[in-house]
C-alpha positions as CSV (number, residue, x, y, z in Angstrom):
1,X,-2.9,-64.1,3.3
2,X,-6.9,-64.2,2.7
3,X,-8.4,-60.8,1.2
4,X,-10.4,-60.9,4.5
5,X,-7.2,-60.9,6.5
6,X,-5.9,-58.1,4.3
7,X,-8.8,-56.2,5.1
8,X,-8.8,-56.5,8.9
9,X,-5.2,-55.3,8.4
10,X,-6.8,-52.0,7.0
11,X,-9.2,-52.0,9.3
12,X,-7.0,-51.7,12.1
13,X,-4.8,-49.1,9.9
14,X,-7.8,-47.4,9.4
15,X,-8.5,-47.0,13.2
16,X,-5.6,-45.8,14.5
17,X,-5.3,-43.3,11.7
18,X,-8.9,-42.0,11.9
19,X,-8.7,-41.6,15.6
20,X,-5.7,-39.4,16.0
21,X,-8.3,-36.6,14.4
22,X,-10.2,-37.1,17.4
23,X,-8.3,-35.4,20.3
24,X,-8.1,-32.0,18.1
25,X,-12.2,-31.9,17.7
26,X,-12.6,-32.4,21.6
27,X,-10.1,-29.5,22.3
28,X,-11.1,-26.9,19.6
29,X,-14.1,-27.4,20.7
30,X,-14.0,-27.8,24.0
31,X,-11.6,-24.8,24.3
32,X,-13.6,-22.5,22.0
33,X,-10.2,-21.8,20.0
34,X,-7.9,-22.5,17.6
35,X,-5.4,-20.9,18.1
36,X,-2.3,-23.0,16.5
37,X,-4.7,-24.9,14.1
38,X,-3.7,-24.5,10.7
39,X,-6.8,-24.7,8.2
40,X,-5.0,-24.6,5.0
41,X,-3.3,-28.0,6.3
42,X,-6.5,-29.4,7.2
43,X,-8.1,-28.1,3.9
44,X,-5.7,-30.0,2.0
45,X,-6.1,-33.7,4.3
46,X,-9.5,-32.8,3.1
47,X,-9.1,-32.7,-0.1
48,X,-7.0,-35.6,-0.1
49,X,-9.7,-37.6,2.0
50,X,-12.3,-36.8,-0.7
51,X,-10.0,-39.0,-2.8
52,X,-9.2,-41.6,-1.0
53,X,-12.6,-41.8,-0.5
54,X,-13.3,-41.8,-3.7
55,X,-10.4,-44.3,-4.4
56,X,-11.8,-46.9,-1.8
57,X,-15.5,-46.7,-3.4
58,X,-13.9,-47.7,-7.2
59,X,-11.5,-50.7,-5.4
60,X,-14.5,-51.9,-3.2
61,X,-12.6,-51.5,-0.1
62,X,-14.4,-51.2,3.1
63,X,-11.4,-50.2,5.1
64,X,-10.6,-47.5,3.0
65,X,-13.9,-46.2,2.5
66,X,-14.5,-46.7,6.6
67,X,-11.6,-44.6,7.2
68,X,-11.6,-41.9,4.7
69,X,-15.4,-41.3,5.7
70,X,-14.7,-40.3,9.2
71,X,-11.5,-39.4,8.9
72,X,-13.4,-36.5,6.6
73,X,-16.2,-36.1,9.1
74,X,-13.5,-35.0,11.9
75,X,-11.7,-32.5,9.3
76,X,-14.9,-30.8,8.4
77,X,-15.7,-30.2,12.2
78,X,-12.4,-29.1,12.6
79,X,-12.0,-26.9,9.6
80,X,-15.5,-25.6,11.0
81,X,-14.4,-25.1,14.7
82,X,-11.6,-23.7,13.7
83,X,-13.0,-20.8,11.2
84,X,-15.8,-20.3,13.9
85,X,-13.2,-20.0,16.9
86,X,-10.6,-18.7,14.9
87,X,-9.6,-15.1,16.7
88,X,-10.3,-16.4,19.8
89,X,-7.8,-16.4,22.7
């Protein structure tokens, strides 16, 4: 397998897994709460996105750094949505 056809492989990967952040930004914020939304546990993803981040920029990886780049945009909006609409009902 070609390093491009590795890379589409992460691509796709990268997709699907940056996505499923996207259905909890549209309902905290459509909703105007949070109410169930941990923010330690997204804290942490966070955390751990910074580094895979981080990790993809040192391995020249486009799929990684793709990914963890939006995949850390969605967790600050939600970390954000969620302190903002916190107490909320």
């Amino acid at each position: 397998m070609s390093d491009f056809q590795i890379e589409i492989i992460g691509l796709i990967a990268a997709a699907f897994t940056t996505i499923a952040f996207v259905p909890q930004v549209i309902k905290i914020s459509k909703k105007r709460t949070a109410k169930g939304v941990s923010i330690t546990m997204y804290v942490i993803m966070f955390v751990g996105i910074c580094f895979w981040f981080c990790y993809g920029v040192l391995i020249d990886s486009i799929s990684v750094i793709t990914a963890n780049l939006i995949s850390g945009i969605l967790q600050l909006f939600i970390i954000i949505f969620a302190l903002i609409h916190r107490n909320n009902n």
